[in-house]
C-alpha positions as CSV (number, residue, x, y, z in Angstrom):
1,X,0.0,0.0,0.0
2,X,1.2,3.2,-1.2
3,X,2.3,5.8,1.7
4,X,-0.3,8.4,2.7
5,X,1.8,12.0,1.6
6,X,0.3,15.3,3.2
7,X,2.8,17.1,2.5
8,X,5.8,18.5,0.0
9,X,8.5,20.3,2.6
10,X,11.0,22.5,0.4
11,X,14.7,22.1,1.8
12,X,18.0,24.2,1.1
13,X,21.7,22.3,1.4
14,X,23.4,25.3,3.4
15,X,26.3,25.3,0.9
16,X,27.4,28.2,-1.2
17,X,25.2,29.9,-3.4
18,X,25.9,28.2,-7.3
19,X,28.2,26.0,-6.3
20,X,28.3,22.6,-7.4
21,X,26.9,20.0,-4.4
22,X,25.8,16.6,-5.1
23,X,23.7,14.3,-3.4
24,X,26.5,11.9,-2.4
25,X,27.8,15.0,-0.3
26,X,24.5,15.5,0.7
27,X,24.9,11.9,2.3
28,X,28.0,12.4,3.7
29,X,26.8,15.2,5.8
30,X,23.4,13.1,7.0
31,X,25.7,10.0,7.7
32,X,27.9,12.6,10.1
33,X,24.8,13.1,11.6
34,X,23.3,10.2,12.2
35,X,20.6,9.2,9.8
36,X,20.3,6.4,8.0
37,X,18.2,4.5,5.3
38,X,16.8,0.9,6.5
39,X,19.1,-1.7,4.7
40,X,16.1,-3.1,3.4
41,X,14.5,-0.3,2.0
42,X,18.0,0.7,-0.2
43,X,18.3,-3.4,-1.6
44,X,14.5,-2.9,-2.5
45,X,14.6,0.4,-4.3
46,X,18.3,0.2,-5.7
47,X,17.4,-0.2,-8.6
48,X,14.6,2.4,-9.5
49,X,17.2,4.6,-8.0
50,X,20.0,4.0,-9.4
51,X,22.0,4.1,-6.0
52,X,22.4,2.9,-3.1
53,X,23.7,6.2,-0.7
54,X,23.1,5.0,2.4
55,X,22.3,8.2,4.6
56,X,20.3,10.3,2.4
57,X,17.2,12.0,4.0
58,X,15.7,13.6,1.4
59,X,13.5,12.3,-1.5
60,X,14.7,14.8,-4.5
61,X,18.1,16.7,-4.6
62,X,18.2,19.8,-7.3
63,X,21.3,20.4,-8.4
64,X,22.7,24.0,-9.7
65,X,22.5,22.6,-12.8
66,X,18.4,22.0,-12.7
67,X,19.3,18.2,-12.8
68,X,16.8,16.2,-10.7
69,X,18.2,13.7,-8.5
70,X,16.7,11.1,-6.3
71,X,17.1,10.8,-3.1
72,X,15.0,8.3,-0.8
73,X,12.8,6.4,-2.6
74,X,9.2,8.4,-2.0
75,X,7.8,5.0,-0.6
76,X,10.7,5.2,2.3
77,X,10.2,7.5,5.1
78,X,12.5,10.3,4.9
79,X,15.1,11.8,7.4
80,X,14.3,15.7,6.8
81,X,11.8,17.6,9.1
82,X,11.8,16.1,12.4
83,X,8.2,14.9,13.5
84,X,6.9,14.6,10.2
85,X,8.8,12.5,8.4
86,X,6.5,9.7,7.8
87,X,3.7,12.0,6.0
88,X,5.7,14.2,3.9
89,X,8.3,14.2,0.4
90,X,11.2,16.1,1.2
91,X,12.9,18.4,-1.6
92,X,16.5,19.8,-1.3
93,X,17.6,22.9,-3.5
94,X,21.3,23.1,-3.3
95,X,22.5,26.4,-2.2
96,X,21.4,28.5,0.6
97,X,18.9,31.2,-0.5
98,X,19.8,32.3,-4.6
99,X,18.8,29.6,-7.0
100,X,19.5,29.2,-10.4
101,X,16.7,29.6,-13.8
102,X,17.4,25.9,-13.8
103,X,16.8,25.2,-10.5
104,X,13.5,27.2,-10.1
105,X,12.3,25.6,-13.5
106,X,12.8,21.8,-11.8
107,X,11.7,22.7,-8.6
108,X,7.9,24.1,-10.4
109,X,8.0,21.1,-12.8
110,X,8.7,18.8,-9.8
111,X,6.1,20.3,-7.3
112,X,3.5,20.5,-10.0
113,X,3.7,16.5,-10.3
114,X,4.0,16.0,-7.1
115,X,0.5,17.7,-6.4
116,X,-1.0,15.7,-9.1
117,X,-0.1,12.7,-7.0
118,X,-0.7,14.1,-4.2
119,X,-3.6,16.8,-4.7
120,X,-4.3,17.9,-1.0
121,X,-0.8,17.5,0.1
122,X,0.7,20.9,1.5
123,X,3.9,22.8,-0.1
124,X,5.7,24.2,2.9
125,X,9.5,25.7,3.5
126,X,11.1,23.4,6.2
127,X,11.3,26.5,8.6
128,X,7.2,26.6,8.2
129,X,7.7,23.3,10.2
130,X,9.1,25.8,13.3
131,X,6.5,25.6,16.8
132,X,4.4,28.4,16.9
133,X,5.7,29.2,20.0
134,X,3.5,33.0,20.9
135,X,0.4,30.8,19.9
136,X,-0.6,33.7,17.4
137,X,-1.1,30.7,14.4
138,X,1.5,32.0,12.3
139,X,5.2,31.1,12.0
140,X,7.0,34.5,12.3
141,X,10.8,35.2,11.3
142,X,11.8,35.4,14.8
143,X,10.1,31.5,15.6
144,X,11.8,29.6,12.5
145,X,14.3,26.9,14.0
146,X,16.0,27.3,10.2
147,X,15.6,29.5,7.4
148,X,15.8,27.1,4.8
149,X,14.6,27.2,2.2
150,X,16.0,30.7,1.8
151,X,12.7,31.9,0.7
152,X,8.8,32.4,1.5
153,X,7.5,29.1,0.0
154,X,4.0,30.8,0.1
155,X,5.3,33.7,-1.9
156,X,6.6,31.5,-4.6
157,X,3.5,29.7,-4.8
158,X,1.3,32.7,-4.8
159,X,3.2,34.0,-7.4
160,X,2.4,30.9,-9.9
161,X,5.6,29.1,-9.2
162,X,7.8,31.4,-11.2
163,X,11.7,32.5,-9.9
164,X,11.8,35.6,-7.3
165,X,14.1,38.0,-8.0
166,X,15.1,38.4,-4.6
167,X,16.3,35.0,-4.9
168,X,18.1,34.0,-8.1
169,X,21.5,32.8,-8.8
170,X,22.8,34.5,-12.0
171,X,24.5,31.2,-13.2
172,X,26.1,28.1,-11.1
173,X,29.6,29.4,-10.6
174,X,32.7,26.7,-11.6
175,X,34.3,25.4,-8.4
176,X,38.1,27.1,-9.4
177,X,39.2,30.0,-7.7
């Protein structure tokens, strides 16, 4: 039986703006702290992913490039917004809070299919996740455990999914200096 998904959590890497970050560094960093796939789940879905990282947390990784990457197979649980795991897809953007053309144009084509999979899931930033700790029923700046995604996932979504300024990567920079 398929898992019930009510929600699509937007995630950031933390890593430099444009710079090249793949997913096997992305399970580096979740091995260092402590997640882990079940050894079942990564011989099961190997082969639909074409890997077998061992750590990984989230479902899709999209790179500076635009490429989509999977993560977690979306039957697995994921390892990516603590209490909420077991209900929700997790997406990672890498960078920090500018994203390239590429990257915004994956990240609308992927969260469009995901919502025709999963029509009444919600499409929430990982620090929309954060308590409500003055009770007011919103999240405010000064409440968010993180920032990521970098940006107002509500914003994006109001504004019909397209790239916000605020927030764009001219181009993915070459890792040479």
């Amino acid at each position: 039986m398929p898992r019930t998904i009510t929600g699509v959590v937007i995630h950031c890497a933390a890593t430099p703006n444009g710079k090249p970050f793949t997913r096997a560094d992305i399970d580096a960093m979740h091995r260092q702290r402590g997640f882990h796939r079940q050894p079942a789940a990564i011989t099961r879905y190997k082969t639909a992913l074409g890997h077998e990282l061992p750590s990984i947390g989230y479902h899709y990784v999209i790179e500076t490039d635009g490429s989509l990457k999977p993560g977690r197979h979306p039957e697995e649980i994921g390892a990516h917004v603590q209490g909420s795991n077991s209900l929700t897809l997790g997406v990672c953007l890498i960078g920090t809070d500018r994203f390239t053309l590429d990257q915004w144009a994956t990240l609308r084509n992927l969260v469009s299919n995901l919502k025709q999979q999963h029509p009444t899931a919600s499409v929430l930033g990982h620090r929309d996740y954060s308590p409500d700790k003055d009770g007011d029923g919103v999240v405010e700046r000064n409440e968010w455990l993180k920032i990521c995604p970098g940006f107002n996932v509500k914003t994006w979504l109001a504004g019909g999914m397209r790239p916000l300024a605020d927030h764009l990567q001219e181009a993915a920079c070459n890792a040479t200096a």
